[in-house]
C-alpha positions in Angstrom: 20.9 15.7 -57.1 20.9 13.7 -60.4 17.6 11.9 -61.7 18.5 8.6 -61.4 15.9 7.4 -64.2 17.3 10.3 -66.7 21.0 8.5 -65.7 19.9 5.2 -66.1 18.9 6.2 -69.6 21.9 8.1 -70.7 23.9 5.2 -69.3 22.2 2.7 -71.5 22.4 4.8 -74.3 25.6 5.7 -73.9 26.8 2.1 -73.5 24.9 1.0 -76.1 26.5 3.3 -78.5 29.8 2.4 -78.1 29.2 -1.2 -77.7 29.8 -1.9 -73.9 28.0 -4.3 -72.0 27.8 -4.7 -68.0 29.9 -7.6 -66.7 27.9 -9.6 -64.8 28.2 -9.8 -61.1 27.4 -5.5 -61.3 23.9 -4.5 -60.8 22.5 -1.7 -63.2 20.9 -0.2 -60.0 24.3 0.1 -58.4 26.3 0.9 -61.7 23.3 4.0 -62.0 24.1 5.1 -58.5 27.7 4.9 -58.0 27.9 6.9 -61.6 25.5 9.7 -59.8 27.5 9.8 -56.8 30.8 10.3 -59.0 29.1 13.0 -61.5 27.7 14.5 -58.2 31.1 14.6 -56.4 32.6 16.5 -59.8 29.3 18.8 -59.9 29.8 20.4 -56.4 33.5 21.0 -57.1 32.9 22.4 -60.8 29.8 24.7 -58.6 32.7 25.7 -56.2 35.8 27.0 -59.1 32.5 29.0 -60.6 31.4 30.6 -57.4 34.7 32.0 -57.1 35.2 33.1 -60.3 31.6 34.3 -60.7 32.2 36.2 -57.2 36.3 37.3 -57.9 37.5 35.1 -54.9 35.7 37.1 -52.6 36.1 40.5 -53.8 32.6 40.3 -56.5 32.7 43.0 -59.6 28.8 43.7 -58.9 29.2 45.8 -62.8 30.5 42.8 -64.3 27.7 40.8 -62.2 25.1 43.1 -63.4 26.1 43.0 -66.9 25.9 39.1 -67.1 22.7 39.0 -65.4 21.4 41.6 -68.2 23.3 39.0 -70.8 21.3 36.0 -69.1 17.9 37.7 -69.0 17.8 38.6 -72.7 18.1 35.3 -73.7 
C-alpha cells in the first residue's frame, strides 16, 4: 500500500511542475486516493509478470536464483 502523504506530495509536485491545476468540483483527498488505487492496481500486476519471470513460470532456476541473491547482497 502507497503512503498516501508521500502521494499527495509527489502529486503536487508533479502538477506543479508541469503547470496543472485541479478543476474544481475534484477533491485533492479523492484525486490522492483514486491515483493510489490506480498505481496500486498496476503495482500488483507488475509484482505478478516478475514472480513469474523471477520463478521461470513455475519451473525456478534456483542457480540463477542463487546467483542474483549473491548480486543483491553485495550491493
Amino acid at each position: 500500500m502507497l503512503d498516501r502523504q508521500v502521494v499527495k506530495e509527489f502529486l503536487e509536485e508533479k502538477l506543479k511542475d508541469i503547470e496543472i491545476k485541479i478543476p474544481k468540483g475534484i477533491k485533492k483527498s479523492d484525486l490522492v486516493e483514486t491515483f493510489c488505487l490506480y498505481a496500486e492496481d498496476d503495482y500488483y500486476e507488475w509484482l505478478k509478470d516478475n514472480f513469474k519471470s523471477f520463478f521461470n513460470h513455475g519451473n525456478p532456476d534456483w542457480d540463477w536464483i542463487r546467483g542474483r541473491i549473491e548480486h543483491y547482497m553485495k550491493e
